[in-house]
C-alpha positions in Angstrom: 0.0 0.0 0.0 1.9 3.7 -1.4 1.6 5.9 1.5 3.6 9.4 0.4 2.6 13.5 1.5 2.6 15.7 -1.2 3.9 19.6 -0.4 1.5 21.8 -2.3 2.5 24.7 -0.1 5.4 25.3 2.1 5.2 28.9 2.8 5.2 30.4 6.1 2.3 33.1 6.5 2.3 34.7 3.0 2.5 32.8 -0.5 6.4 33.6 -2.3 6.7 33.4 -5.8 8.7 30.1 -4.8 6.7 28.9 -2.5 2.3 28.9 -1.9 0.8 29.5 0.8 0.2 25.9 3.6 -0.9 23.2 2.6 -0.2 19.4 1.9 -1.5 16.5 0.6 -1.8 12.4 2.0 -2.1 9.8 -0.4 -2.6 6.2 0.9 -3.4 3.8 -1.7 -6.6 5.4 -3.2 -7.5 7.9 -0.1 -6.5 11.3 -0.7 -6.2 13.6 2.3 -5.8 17.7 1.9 -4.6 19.3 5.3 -5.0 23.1 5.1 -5.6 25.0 2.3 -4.0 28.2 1.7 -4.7 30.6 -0.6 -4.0 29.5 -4.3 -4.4 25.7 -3.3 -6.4 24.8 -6.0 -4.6 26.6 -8.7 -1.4 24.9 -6.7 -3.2 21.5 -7.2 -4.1 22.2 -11.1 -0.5 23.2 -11.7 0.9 20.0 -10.3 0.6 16.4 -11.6 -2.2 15.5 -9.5 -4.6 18.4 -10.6 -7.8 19.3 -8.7 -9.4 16.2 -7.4 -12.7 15.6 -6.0 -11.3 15.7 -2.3 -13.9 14.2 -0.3 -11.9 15.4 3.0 -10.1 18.4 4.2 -8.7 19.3 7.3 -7.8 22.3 8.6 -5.0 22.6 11.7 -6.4 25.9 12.8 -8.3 29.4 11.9 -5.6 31.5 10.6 -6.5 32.9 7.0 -3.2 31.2 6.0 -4.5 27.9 6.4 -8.0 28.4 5.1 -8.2 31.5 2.7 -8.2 28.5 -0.2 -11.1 26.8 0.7 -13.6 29.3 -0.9 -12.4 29.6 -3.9 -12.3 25.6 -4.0 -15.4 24.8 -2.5 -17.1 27.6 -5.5 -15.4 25.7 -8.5 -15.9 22.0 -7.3 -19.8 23.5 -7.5 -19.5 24.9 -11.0 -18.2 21.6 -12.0 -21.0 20.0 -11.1 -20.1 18.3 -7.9 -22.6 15.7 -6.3 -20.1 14.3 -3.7 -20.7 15.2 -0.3 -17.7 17.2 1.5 -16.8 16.9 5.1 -14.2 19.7 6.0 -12.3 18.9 9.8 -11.3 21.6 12.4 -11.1 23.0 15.6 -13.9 24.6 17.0 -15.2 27.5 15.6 -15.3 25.9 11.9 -18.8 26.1 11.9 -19.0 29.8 12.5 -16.4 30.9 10.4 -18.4 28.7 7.4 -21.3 30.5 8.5 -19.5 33.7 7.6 -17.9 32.1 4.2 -20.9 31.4 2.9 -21.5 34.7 1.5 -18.6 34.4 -0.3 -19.2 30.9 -2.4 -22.8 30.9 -2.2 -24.8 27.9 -2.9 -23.2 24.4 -3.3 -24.1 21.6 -5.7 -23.3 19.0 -3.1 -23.1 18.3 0.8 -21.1 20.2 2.8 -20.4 18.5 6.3 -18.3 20.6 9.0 -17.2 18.7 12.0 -15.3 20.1 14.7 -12.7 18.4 16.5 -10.6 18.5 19.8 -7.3 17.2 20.8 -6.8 13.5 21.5 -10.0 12.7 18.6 -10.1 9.8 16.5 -11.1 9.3 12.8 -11.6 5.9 12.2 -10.5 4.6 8.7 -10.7 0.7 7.6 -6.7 -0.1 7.9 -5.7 3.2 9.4 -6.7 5.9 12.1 -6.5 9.6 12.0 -5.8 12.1 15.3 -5.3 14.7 16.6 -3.3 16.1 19.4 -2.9 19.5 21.1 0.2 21.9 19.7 1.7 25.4 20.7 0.4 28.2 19.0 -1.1 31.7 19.0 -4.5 29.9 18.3 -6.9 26.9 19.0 -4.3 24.4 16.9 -3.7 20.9 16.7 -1.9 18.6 14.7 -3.3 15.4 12.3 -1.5 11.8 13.2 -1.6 8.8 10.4 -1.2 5.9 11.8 -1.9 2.8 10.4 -2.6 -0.6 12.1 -0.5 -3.7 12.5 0.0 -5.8 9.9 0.4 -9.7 9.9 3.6 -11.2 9.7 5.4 -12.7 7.2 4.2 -16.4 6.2 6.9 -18.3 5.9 6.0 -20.6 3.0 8.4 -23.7 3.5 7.7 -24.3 7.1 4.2 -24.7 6.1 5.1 -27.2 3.4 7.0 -28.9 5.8 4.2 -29.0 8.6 1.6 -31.1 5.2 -0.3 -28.0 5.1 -1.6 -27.6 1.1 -1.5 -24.0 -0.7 -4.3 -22.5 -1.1 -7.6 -21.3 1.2 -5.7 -22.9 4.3 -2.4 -20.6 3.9 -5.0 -17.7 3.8 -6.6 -18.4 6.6 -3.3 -19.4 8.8 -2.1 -15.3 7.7 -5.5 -14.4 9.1 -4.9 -15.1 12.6 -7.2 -18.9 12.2 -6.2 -22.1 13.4 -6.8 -24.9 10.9 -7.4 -28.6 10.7 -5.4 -31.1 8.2 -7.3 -34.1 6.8 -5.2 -36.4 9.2 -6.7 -34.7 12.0 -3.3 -32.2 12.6 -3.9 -28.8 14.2 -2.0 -25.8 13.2 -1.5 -22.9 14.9 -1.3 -19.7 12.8 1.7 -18.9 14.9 3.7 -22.2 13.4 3.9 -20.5 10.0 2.9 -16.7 10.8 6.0 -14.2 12.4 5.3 -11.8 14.6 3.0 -9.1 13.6 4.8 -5.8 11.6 3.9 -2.3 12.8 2.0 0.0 10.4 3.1 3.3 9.5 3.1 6.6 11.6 2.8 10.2 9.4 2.5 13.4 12.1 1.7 16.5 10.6 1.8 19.7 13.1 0.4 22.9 11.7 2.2 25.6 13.3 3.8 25.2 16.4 6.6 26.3 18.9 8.5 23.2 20.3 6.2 21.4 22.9 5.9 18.3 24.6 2.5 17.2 23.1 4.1 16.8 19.5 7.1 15.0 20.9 4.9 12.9 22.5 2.7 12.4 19.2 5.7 12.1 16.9 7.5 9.3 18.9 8.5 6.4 16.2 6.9 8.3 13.6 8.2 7.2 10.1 7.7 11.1 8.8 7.4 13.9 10.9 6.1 17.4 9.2 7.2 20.3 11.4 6.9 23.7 11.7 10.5 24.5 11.3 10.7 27.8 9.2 13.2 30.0 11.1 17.1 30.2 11.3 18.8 30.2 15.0 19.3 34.2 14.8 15.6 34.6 14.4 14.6 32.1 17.9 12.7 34.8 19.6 10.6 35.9 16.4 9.9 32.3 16.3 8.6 32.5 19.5 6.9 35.3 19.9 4.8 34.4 16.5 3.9 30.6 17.4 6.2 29.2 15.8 9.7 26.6 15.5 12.9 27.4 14.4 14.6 24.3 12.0 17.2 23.7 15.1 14.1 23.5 17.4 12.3 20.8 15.2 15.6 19.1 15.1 16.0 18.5 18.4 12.1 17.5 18.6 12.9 14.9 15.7 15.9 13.6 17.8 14.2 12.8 21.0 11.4 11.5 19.4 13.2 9.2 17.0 11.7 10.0 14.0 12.2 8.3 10.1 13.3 11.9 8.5 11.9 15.2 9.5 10.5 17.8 7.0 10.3 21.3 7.9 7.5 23.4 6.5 5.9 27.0 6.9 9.4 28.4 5.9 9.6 31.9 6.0 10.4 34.2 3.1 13.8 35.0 4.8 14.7 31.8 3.9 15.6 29.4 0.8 15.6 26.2 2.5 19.3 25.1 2.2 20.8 27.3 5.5 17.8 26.0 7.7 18.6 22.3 6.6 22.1 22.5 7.7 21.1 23.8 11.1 19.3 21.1 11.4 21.2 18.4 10.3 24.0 19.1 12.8 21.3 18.2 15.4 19.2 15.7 13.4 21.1 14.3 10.2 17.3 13.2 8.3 16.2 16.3 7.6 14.5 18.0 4.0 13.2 21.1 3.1 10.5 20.2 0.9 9.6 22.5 -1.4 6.3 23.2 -3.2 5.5 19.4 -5.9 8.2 18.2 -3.7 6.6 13.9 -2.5 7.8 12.2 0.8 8.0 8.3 -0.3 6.8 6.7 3.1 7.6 2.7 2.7 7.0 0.3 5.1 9.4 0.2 7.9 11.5 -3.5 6.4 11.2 -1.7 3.1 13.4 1.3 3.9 13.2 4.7 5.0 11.1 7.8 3.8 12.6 9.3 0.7 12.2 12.7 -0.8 12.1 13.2 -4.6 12.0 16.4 -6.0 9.2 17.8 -7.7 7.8 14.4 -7.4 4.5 15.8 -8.2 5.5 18.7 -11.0 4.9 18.6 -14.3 7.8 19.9 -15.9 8.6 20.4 -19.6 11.9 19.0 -21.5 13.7 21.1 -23.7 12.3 19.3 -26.7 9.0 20.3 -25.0 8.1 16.9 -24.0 7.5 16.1 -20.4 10.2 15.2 -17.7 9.8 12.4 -15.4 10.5 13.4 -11.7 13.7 11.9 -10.1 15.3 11.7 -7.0 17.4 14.3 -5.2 21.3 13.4 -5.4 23.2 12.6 -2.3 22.9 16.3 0.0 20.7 18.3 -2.6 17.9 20.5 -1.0 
């Protein structure tokens, strides 16, 4: 199952002409999951390789403009294309009011529109996987979203099966599943003869914006991916501070004592590029990326490696000859 976040906007509180304004994309197999939505999101979305998809879930980490001035604009054209799916857009209280207020601005939608608001320490409950939320540090009822999927079985190991008589087919299937089952000579056995011990799932934590504080360490612990506020340098601590937010060095040392896969910082601010706030970091925490906007976070299953970032993973980019370019990886220390 492909499990990878898409960067659609990695600007701190105003869009560069670099980077958009917040917001991100989960894709887990065929689920699709927008958290916040920025101003220019949708063009952001029609610009990349994924284009403007019938979302049938957004949420929103909190009620500044930065993370929500999008959502009008979107929820207006998915009605002029003729939308029937219902909508259910996620946040912290106060969602419902603030739609109230929007709704003089996109009028009248072809389809359901479903606001539900949330509190820390909820649960979404998804077939093979769970969303949450947990309490963050900011200038404003916040939290951040958790992924986290749910154990898998472990591997069947085919030849000491064959060796204990039992045939290939529905009885393998139901030994992975947990069952104990019968051979014709009367044999029971046990699912653990065959099965290994059962494989963890996968852990994405996504914080909004945030100064350093125990909640998200708590939340990110073991987390394959960890999205961070992490937009200032270390000269630029206090402003950090005094707006809400992280500086890279501060969501490096988060990353460290939570043991984390590979950080990401996001929110940058338009002081920076991206390169000098990856070096601070990586003297603390050595796994860190500065996505930048169509940059993808691969997220494989833990025995299958560790989260990769390919650049502009979800551009689509022109050749010289005009054709298109297929999206590669970054070489060894590129930003």
């Amino acid at each position: 199952m492909d499990l990878d976040v898409v960067f659609i906007g990695t600007s701190g509180s105003t869009p560069t002409a670099r980077r958009g304004a917040p917001s991100l994309l989960i894709r887990r197999g065929g689920d699709r999951l927008l958290v916040d939505c920025g101003e220019g999101t949708q063009r952001q979305l029609q610009r990349s390789s994924i284009g403007l998809l019938d979302l049938p879930d957004i949420f929103v980490t909190h009620l500044h403009a930065d993370h929500y001035l999008g959502l009008p604009g979107m929820l207006k054209t998915f009605s002029l294309r003729g939308r029937e799916a219902p909508l259910t857009v996620y946040g912290p209280p106060g969602i419902r009011a603030l739609f109230s207020a929007l709704r003089q601005v996109f009028g009248k939608l072809s389809y359901e529109l479903a606001l539900v608001e949330l509190e820390p320490g909820e649960r979404i409950d998804r077939r093979e996987y769970r969303l949450g939320t947990f309490a963050v540090d900011h200038d404003a009822t916040a939290f951040g979203y958790t992924l986290v999927e749910g154990a898998r079985p472990g591997r069947f190991d085919v030849e000491a099966a064959r060796q204990l008589g039992v045939p290939e087919g529905p009885l393998w299937g139901a030994l992975q599943r947990g069952a104990a089952v019968e051979l014709d000579d009367g044999t029971t056995v046990l699912p653990e003869a065959v099965v290994g011990e059962a494989r963890p799932g996968r852990r994405v934590v996504v914080t909004g914006d945030t100064r350093p504080a125990r909640s998200v360490l708590e939340a990110a612990k073991g987390a394959q991916l960890l999205v961070h506020d992490g937009g200032f340098g270390d000269e630029e601590i206090d402003r950090a501070n005094e707006t809400g937010h992280s500086s890279a060095t501060q969501a490096a040392q988060l990353a460290c004592g939570a043991d984390v896969g590979l950080l990401a910082l996001n929110h940058i601010s338009p002081r920076y590029f991206g390169p000098e706030l990856a070096r601070e970091a990586r003297a603390i925490f050595a796994n860190t990326v500065v996505p930048r906007d169509f940059d993808v976070v691969e997220v494989p299953f833990p025995e299958r490696g560790t989260p990769r970032l390919i650049k502009r993973g979800a551009a689509v980019a022109t050749g010289p000859s005009g054709g298109l370019e297929q999206p590669s990886a970054p070489a060894a220390g590129e930003e």
